[in-house]
C-alpha positions in Angstrom: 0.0 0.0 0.0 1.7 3.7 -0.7 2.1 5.7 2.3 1.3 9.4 0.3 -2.3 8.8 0.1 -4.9 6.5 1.8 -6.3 3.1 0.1 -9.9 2.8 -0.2 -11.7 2.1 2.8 -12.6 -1.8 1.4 -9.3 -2.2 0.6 -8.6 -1.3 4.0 -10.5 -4.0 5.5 -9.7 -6.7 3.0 -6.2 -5.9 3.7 -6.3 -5.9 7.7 -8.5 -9.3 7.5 -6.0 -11.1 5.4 -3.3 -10.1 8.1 -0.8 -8.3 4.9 -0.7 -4.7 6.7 -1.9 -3.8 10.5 -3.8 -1.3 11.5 -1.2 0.6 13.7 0.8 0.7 10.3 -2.5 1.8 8.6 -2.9 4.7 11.3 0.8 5.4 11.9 0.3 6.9 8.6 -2.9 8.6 8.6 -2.0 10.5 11.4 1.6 11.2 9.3 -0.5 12.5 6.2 -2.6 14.4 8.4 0.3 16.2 10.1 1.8 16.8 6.6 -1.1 18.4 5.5 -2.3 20.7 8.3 -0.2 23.7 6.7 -1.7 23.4 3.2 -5.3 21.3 3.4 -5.6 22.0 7.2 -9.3 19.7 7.0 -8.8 18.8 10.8 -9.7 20.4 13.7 -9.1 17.7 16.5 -6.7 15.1 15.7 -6.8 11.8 18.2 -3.2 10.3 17.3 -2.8 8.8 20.8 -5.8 7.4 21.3 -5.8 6.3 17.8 -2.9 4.5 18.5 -4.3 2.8 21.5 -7.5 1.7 19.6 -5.3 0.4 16.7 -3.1 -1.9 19.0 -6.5 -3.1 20.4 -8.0 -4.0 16.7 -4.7 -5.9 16.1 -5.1 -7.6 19.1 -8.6 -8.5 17.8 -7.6 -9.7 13.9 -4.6 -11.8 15.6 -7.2 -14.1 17.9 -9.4 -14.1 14.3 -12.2 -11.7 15.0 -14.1 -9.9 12.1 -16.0 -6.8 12.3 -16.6 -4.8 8.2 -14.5 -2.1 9.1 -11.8 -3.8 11.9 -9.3 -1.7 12.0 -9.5 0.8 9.4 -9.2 4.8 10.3 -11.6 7.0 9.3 -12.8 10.6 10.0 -16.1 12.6 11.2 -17.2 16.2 11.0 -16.7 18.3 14.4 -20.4 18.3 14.7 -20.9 14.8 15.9 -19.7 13.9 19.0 -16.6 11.8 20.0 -16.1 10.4 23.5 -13.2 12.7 25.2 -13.2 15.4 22.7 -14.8 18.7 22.3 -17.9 19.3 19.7 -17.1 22.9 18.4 -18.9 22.7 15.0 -16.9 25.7 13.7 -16.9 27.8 16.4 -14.8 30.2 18.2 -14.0 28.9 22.0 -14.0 26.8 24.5 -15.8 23.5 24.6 -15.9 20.7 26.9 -14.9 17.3 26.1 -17.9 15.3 26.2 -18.2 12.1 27.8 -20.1 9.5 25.2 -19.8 9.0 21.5 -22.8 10.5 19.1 -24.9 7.1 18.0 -23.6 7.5 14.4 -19.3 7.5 16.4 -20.9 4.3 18.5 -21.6 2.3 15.3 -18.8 3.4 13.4 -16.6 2.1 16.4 -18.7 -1.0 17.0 -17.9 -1.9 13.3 -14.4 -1.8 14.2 -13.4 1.9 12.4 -11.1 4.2 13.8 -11.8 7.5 14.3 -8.9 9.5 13.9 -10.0 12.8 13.6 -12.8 15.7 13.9 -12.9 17.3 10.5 -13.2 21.0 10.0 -16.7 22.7 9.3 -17.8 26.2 9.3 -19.8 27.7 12.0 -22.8 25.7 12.5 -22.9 24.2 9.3 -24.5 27.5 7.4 -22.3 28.2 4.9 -21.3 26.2 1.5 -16.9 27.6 2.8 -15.0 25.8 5.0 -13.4 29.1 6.7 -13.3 31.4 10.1 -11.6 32.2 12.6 -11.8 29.1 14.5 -9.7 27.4 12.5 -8.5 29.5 9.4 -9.6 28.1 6.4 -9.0 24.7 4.4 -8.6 24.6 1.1 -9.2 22.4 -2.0 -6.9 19.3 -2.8 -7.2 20.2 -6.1 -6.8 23.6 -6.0 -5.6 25.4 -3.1 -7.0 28.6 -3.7 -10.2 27.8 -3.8 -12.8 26.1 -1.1 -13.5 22.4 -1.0 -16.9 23.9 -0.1 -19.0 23.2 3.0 -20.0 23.0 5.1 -18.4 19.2 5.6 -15.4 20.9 4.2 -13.0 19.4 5.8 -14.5 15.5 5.6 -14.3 16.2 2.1 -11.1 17.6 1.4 -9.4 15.0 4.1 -10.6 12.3 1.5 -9.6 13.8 -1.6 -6.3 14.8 -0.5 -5.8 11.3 0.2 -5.7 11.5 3.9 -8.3 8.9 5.0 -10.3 6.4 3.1 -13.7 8.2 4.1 -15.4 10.4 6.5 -19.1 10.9 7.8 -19.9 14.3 6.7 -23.6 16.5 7.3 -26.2 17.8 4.8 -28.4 20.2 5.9 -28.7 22.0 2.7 -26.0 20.2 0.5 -23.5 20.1 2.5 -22.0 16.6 1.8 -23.2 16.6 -1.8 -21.7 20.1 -2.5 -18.1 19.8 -1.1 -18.2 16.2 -2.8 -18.8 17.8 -6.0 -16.2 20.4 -5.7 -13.6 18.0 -4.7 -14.2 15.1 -7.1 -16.2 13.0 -4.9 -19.2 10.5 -4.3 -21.4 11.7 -1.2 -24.0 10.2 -0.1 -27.1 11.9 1.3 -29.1 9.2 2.9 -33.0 9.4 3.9 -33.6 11.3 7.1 -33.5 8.6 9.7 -30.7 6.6 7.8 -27.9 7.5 10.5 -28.5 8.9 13.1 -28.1 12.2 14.5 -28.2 11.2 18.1 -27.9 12.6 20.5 -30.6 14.9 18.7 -33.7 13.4 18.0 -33.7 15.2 14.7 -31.3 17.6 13.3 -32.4 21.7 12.6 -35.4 20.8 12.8 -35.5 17.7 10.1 -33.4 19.0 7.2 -29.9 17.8 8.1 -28.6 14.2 8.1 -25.8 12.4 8.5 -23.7 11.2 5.3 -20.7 9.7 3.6 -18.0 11.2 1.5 -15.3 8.8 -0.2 -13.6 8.3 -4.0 -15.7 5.4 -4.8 -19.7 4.4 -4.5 -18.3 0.7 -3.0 -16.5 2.9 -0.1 -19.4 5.2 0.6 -21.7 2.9 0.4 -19.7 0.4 2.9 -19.4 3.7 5.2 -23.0 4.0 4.9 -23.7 0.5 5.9 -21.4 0.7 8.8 -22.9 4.1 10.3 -26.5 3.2 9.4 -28.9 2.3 12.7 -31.2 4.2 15.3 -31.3 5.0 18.7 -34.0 4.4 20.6 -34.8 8.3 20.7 -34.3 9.1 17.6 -37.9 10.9 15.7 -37.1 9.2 12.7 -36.4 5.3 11.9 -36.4 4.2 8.2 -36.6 0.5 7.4 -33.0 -0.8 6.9 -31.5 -1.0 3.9 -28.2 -2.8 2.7 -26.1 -0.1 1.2 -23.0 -2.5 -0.1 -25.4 -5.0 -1.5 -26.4 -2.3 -4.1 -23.0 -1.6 -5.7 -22.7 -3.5 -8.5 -26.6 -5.0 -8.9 -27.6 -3.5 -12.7 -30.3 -1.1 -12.4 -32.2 -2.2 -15.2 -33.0 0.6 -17.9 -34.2 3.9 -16.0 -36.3 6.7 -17.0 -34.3 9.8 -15.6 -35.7 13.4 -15.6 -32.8 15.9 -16.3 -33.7 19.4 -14.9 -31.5 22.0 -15.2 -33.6 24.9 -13.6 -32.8 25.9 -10.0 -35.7 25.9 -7.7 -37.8 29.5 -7.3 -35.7 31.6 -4.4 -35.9 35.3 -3.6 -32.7 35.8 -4.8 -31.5 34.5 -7.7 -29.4 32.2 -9.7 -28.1 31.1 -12.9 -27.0 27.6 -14.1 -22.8 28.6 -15.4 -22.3 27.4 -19.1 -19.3 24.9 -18.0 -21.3 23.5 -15.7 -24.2 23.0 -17.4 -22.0 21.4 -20.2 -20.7 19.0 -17.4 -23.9 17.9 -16.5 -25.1 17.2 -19.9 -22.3 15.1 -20.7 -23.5 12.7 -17.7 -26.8 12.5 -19.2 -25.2 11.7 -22.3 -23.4 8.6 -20.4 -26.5 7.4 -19.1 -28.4 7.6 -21.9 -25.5 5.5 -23.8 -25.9 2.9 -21.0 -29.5 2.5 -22.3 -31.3 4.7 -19.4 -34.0 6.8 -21.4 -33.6 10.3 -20.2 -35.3 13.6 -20.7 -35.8 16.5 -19.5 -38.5 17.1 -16.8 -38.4 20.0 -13.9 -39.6 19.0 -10.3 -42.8 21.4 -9.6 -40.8 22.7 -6.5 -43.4 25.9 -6.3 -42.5 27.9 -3.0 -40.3 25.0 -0.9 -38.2 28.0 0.0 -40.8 29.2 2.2 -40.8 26.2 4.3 -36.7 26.0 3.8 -35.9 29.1 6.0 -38.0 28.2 9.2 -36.7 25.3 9.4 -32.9 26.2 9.0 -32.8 29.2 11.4 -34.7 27.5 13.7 -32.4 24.8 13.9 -29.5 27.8 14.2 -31.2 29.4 17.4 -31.4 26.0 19.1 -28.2 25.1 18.7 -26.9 28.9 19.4 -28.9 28.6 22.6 -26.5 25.6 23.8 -23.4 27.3 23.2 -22.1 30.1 26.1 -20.0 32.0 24.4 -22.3 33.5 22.0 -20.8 37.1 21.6 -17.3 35.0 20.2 -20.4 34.0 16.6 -20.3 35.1 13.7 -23.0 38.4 12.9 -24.5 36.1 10.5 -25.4 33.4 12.8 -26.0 35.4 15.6 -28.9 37.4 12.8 -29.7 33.9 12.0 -30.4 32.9 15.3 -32.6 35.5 16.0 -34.9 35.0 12.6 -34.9 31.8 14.0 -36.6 32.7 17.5 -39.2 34.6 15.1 -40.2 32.1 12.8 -40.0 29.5 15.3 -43.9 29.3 16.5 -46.6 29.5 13.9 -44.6 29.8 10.7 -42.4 26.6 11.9 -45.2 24.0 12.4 -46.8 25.4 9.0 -43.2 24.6 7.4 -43.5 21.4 9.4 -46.6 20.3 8.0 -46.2 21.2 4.3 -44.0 18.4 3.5 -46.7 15.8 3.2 -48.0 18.2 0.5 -44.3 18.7 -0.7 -43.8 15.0 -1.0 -47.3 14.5 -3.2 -46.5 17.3 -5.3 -43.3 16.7 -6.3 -43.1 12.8 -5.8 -45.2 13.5 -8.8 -42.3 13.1 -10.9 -41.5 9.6 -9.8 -45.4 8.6 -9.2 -47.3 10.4 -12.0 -44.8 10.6 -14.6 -43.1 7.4 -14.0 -39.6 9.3 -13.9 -37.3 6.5 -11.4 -34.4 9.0 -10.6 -33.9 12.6 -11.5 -30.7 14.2 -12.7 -29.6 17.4 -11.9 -26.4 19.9 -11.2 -25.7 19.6 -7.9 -24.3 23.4 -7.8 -24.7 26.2 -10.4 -20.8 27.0 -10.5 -17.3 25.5 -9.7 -15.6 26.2 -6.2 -15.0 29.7 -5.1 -12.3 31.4 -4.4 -11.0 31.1 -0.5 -12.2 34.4 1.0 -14.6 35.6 -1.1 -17.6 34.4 1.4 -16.1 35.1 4.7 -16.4 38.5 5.7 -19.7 39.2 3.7 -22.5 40.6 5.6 -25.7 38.5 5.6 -27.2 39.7 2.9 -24.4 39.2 0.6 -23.7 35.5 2.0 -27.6 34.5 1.0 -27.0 36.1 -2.8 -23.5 34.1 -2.8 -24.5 31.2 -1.3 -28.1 30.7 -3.5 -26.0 32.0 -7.0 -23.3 29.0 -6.2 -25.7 26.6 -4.7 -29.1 26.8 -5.4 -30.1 23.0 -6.5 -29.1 20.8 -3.4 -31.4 22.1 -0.5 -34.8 21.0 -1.6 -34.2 17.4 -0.9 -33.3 18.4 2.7 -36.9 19.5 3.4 -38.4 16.4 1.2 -35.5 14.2 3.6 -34.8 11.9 0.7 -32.0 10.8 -0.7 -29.3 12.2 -3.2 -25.8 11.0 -4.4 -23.5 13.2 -5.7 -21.4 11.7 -8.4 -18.1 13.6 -10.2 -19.0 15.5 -13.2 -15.6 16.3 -14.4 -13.7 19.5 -14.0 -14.2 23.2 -15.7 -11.6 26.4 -16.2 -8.4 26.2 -14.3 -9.2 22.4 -13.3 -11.8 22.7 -10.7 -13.9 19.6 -10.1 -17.8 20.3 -10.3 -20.4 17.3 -9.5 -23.9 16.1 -10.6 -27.0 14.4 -8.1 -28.4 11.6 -8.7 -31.8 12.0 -6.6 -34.8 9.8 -5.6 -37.8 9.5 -3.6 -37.8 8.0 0.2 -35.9 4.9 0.8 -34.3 5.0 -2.8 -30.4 4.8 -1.9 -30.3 1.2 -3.4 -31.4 2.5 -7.3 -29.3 5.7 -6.6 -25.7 3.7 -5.5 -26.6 0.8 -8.2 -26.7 3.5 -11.2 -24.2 5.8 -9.8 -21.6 2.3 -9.3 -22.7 2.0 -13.3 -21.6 5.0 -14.2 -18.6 4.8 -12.4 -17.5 1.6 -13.7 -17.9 3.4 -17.2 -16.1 6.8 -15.9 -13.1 5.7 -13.9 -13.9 8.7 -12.0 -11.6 7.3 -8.6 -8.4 6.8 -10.9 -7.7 10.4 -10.7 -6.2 12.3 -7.9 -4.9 15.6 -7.2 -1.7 15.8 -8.0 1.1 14.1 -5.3 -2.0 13.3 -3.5 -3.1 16.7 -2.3 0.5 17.9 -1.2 2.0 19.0 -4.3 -1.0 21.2 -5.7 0.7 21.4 -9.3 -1.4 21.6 -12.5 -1.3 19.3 -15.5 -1.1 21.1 -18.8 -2.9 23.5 -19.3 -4.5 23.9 -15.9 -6.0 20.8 -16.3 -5.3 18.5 -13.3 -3.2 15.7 -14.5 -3.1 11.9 -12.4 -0.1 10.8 -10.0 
């Protein structure tokens, strides 16, 4: 196995059962890559190398006397919003915070399947923004290109995977937020149904749109992930009937009617689909259409989902703002956020509450009317933007950038079914840009088996930043070239 850059997380596990690598070796150097990368990635905020350690010699301990768990082992990472027993759960934020005493239920089954966590990944504050940058932390930048973001706001999750770092992470979506750095760092993420994994020890998460999700190179590897972190606790509010993620990756899906859309949903403010992007996302439909799929364009009837969108999200801002004691140490915008938040959150909440039934018979149309079984669309309007030009915008100016860059992913968060992104190729100065394979509740199986397709046909996982994340060079012509 090289020592640059991480082997996928199967091969991980395959490896470590059949006894030809061990897993102190295997996180002897992760934590080296890690420590590497800090001064150019910088994608981790807390970095557990002794403990690691410790929980490495124990799993080796564990493969010697023959015991088998899917991930025994292997080292992974998680987003700094989910909780790890013994470390601190900043989520972005400036401060101080106590190390907490349990693991988060998604941690508890990553650990009880034998992964390791090595690391809390860097996120901005609270999750709001599609940057991974503040103060906190400073900001971490794009494997691919190292002047621009690997987005957000599981920034860091994704840009520790595409730098080569770790075979995977868990990541959050609340409004895109795996699927958008995924796309704009080369990457499958995963999206599951609400429910899927869960977001104990919060019975639901800002207030139903976010889940927990998987970012890795391949669909096998985020689909294992998946499978591993997948399970309820007993107070969670929302319990989907198991699935088998793995079992997926690889099954044909039979030919599928796909609905391409290529309009962004109606918001206040508006946005417009970039040329290159566009022409990225077309070329995917093109793929699936050669495989045999019938597609076609087709727009979701979205109507005015931003309306029960904003309750929800700022709502979900105020209560977590309300747990944290230094709140003079936030950002303006979250701290404005918060306090929409405490508006909205009586009448215009439960209203926002109740309209997904409606939401879910209106535009579950698609797949139930119109016989569409997966729709297509960009999963942003642009490539990666520049480091900085997000940060020290005033709220106003965050909602135009944010909605202009990213106005196709959050829809799904209030529906709480699934999307995958998949890698779309790269536009201008080799910056990667990403397409979503989306479906209605419970569909991750039909999503992973034609997103593993069109893998299989696109190599997309054979490419990697150049040395691996470390070297940042360009191929000719700007274009990223492999190592």
């Amino acid at each position: 196995m090289a020592a640059d850059r991480a082997p996928g997380l199967a091969e991980c596990a395959r490896a470590l059962a059949a006894g030809e690598v061990t897993s102190r070796a295997l996180v002897e150097r992760t934590l080296a890559r890690i420590e590497a990368s800090q001064a150019t990635v910088n994608a981790f905020r807390r970095v557990r190398a002794e403990a690691a350690l410790a929980e490495a010699d124990a799993a080796d301990e564990e493969l010697a006397a023959g015991g088998r768990r899917p991930l025994l082992g292997v080292p992974v990472a998680v987003k700094d919003d989910m909780d790890v027993a013994g470390e601190p759960t900043a989520f972005g934020c400036r401060g101080e915070f106590p190390s907490l005493p349990e693991d988060g239920e998604a941690v508890r089954r990553l650990r009880a399947a034998g992964a390791i966590v090595v690391g809390k990944t860097n996120t901005c504050e609270l999750g709001q923004w599609p940057f991974t940058e503040g103060p906190a932390f400073g900001a971490t930048r794009n494997p691919w290109h190292p002047d621009h973001t690997p987005g957000g706001s599981s920034g860091g999750s994704a840009a520790a995977v595409a730098a080569g770092l770790v075979p995977a992470a868990l990541g959050s979506d609340g409004a895109g937020s795996v699927r958008i750095p995924a796309s704009w760092t080369h990457l499958i993420g995963i999206k599951p149904q609400r429910g899927r994994i869960s977001t104990w020890p919060h019975a639901e998460s800002f207030q139903g749109i976010t889940v927990n999700g998987t970012l890795a190179r391949t669909v096998a590897d985020a689909a294992l992930l998946l499978d591993a972190a997948s399970g309820n606790h007993e107070g969670d509010l929302h319990r989907p009937a198991a699935i088998k993620a793995s079992e997926a990756v690889g099954r044909d899906p039979g030919q599928l009617r796909i609905a391409l859309s290529l309009k962004p949903p109606f918001t206040a403010l508006p946005a417009r689909l970039d040329p290159l992007v566009r022409e990225r996302v077309r070329a995917v439909a093109e793929r699936l259409a050669a495989l045999g799929h019938v597609v076609e364009e087709a727009e979701p009837r979205y109507g005015q989902i931003g309306l029960t969108f904003v309750p929800r999200a700022t709502a979900g801002i105020a209560e977590r703002v309300g747990a944290i004691a230094r709140q003079d140490l936030l950002d303006r915008r979250t701290r404005d956020a918060a306090r929409l938040g405490r508006l909205l959150g009586g009448a215009p909440l439960r209203l926002a509450r109740r309209a997904e039934a409606t939401l879910h018979q209106r535009i579950g149309a698609l797949f139930t009317s119109y016989g569409y079984d997966v729709l297509l669309a960009p999963t942003t309007a642009a490539p990666p933007p520049r480091i900085g030009s997000m940060l020290d915008l005033g709220g106003l100016g965050t909602d135009r950038a944010m909605i202009a860059a990213c106005p196709y992913a959050w829809p799904w968060n209030v529906l709480g079914w699934p999307g995958v992104n998949v890698p779309a190729g790269f536009v201008g100065d080799g910056l990667p840009v990403g397409a979503q394979l989306l479906g209605p509740a419970d569909s991750e199986p039909l999503l992973l088996s034609l997103a593993a397709q069109l893998e299989a046909d696109q190599h997309w996982h054979e490419l990697w930043p150049p040395a691996g994340g470390h070297g940042l060079t360009r191929g000719v012509n700007g274009s990223p070239r492999t190592s």
